[in-house]
Structure formats: structure tokens, C-alpha cells
C-alpha angles and dihedrals in degrees: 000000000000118000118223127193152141144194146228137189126232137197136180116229101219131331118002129169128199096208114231114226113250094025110130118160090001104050110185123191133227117244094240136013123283127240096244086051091058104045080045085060093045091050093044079055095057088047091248121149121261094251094058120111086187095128091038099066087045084086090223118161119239123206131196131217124161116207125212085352093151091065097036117111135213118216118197101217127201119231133192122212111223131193121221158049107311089259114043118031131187116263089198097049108121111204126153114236123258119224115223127190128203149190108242104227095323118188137203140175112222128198122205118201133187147143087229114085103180084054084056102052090043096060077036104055091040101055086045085059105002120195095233140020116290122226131173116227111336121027097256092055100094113190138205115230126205110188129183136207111278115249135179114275123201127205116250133172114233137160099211121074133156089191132100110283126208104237140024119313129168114258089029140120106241109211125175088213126180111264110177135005119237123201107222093184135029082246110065106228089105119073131171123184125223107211137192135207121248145179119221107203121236087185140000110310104220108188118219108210119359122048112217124232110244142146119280110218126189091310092324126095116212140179123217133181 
């Protein structure tokens, strides 16, 4: 069956975080957003809830490429905690400050594969003129999109990629992202997170002995999972 796909490039516009689980008063980011934040950011484009797993279901492929990422930078901020109402705080509230890092305008360029071209069309269509405002990572991150036209995509076999690679690769930024969300009641108040190990490259990743199959699009090969 033919693969359709397209990408867009996105860039953060000033400071975004992509939160780390288990991080409480120091909150560290992931290099690069998860798989889970960008199909949040493709349903928050169609208008769904944020409880929707609409899109993931969709079994749509999702590929990684940082852009610039040698000369992007990482700031610790400090944060206060505050009590009280948004206009009035007390004076007298003791709380100890959280330390926050963030990614400094990172950019990426995101590939999204699938067999299903109305799918397609559909994510397409909606980040070209998306329901609701689009952030990256926390609410306040807004973001800027690029997309481009959808176009057919082949499979290929390299050795060579600059996007993000399953698994663990020398020069690399290893991350344990989240990959899925899992339900644990018909309710929806309990979530757990499937993740999946990645390598960020620092610098091309050029395999030895095996090539890899992945999906050849325009001169680029790319990986997506």
C-alpha cells in the first residue's frame, strides 16, 4: 500500500520545557519533544480534548529531526512558588523555589507517515489552520509551524541518518521519552506512559554494519516510529 506523508518545522519562540517524569523542584527538559507532546499538539490542532487519543490510534508515524541543536543552549530558572488568588499573595507564605530548565528557541523538523491519506489530510489541513492556539510543551510555549504539501514517501535501507534513532548510538543523547498514553481506568483520571528509548544525534549517526530500513523523503532519510 502507498505511504503518504508530509513535514513541518517547528520552532519555539522563546523558552519551552519538555517536562521530565518524576521531576518535582528541579524540573529538567528533554532535548527534543516527545511523541505523546506532538500528537498533543496535533490533537489541540483538530480542537479534541486532552484526554482524546483520538490521533493516536490513528497509527500514524512520527519522525524527529532537531534542527541547529549544536548551538542551541539550555537556562536553569529560578521559580517562586506564590499563594494565593492571581491578584492578591501572601506575604507570609513560605515556600522553597523550584528550579526550571529550558531549551532556548529550539527547532525541529517533524515528519509525519502514514497508509491512510485522508488521515493525513486531516493532521495536514489542521496544523495549516489549526482550532485552537498551538503551544509546544507547557501552555504558555507558544510555537511557530512551517508545513509543507503531502507527498508520497518509499521505503528505502541507509546507513546514514541526523534524525532521531530508536535505540543507543555513540555521540548521541540518549532519552527514555514517552512514547504512548495508556488509560488505566474507564475514567480517565488514571494515566500511565509507555516510553521508548532514543538517541538524539550530536552529530551524524553513521551505522557500521547493518543499514536500517526507513522511509526516503524528498533527499532526506528519516526514521519514524
Amino acid at each position: 500500500m502507498a505511504l503518504h506523508g508530509f513535514k513541518f518545522k517547528i520552532e519555539g519562540l522563546y523558552f519551552n520545557t519538555f517536562r521530565k517524569p518524576l521531576s518535582n523542584s528541579l524540573i529538567l527538559t528533554f532535548t527534543i519533544p516527545s511523541f505523546t507532546v506532538i500528537r498533543g499538539l496535533i490533537s489541540n490542532a483538530l480542537g479534541l480534548k486532552r484526554d482524546d487519543l483520538t490521533v493516536q490510534e490513528w497509527n500514524v508515524k512520527i519522525g524527529i529531526l532537531p534542527l541547529y541543536f549544536k548551538n542551541k543552549s539550555r537556562e536553569l530558572a529560578k521559580i517562586l512558588k506564590l499563594k494565593g488568588t492571581g491578584k492578591n499573595y501572601l506575604k507570609d507564605y513560605n515556600s522553597s523555589p523550584m528550579f526550571k530548565e529550558f531549551l532556548i528557541n529550539p527547532s525541529y523538523e517533524i515528519y509525519i507517515i502514514g497508509e491512510d491519506m485522508e488521515k493525513i489530510d486531516i493532521i495536514n489541513k489542521a496544523l495549516l489552520n489549526p482550532r485552537r492556539p498551538l503551544y509546544l510543551g507547557s501552555s504558555d510555549e507558544l510555537c511557530d509551524l512551517e508545513v509543507s504539501e503531502i507527498v508520497n514517501v518509499e521505503t528505502d535501507y541507509h546507513k546514514n541518518f541526523n534524525c532521531v534513532i530508536e535505540g543507543l548510538y555513540e555521540n548521541c543523547i540518549v532519552e527514555r521519552i514517552p512514547y504512548k498514553l495508556i488509560k488505566k481506568d474507564k475514567a480517565g483520571k488514571k494515566w500511565d506512559s509507555l516510553f521508548k528509548t532514543v538517541s538524539v544525534p550530536l552529530e551524524d549517526i553513521k551505522l557500521k554494519d547493518n543499514e536500517l530500513e526507513c522511509f526516503k523523503f524528498d533527499n532526506k532519510y528519516i526514521l519514524a516510529y
